[in-house]
N, C-alpha and C positions, 0 to 999 in steps of 0.2 A: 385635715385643716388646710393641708396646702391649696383646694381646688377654690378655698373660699377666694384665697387671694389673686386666681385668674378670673375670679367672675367680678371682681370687684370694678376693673374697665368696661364690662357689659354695662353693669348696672350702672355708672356713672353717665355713660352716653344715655340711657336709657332714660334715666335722671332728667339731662340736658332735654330732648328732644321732647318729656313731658312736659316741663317747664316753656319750651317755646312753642309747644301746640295749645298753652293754659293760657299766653299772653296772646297769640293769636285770636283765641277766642274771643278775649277781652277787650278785643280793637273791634271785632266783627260786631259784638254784643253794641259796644258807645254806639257803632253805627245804625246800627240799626233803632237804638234809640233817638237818634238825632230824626232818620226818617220820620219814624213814628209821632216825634213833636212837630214836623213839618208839618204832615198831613191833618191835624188838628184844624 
């Protein structure tokens, strides 16, 4: 049981760094919508 509680700072960064590559995406995605209604 003790190893759980050294992995538990992995998984939190892990956590962190999915959650900022999911809102990056989300920035990238509006834009390229925005493109897409230009080109109309």
């Amino acid at each position: 049981m003790e190893y759980i509680g050294l992995l538990a700072p992995i998984a939190f960064v892990f956590a962190i760094s999915a959650l900022a590559q999911v809102g990056s995406l989300k920035k990238e995605v509006d834009e390229l919508k925005k493109e897409v209604k230009n080109k109309k």
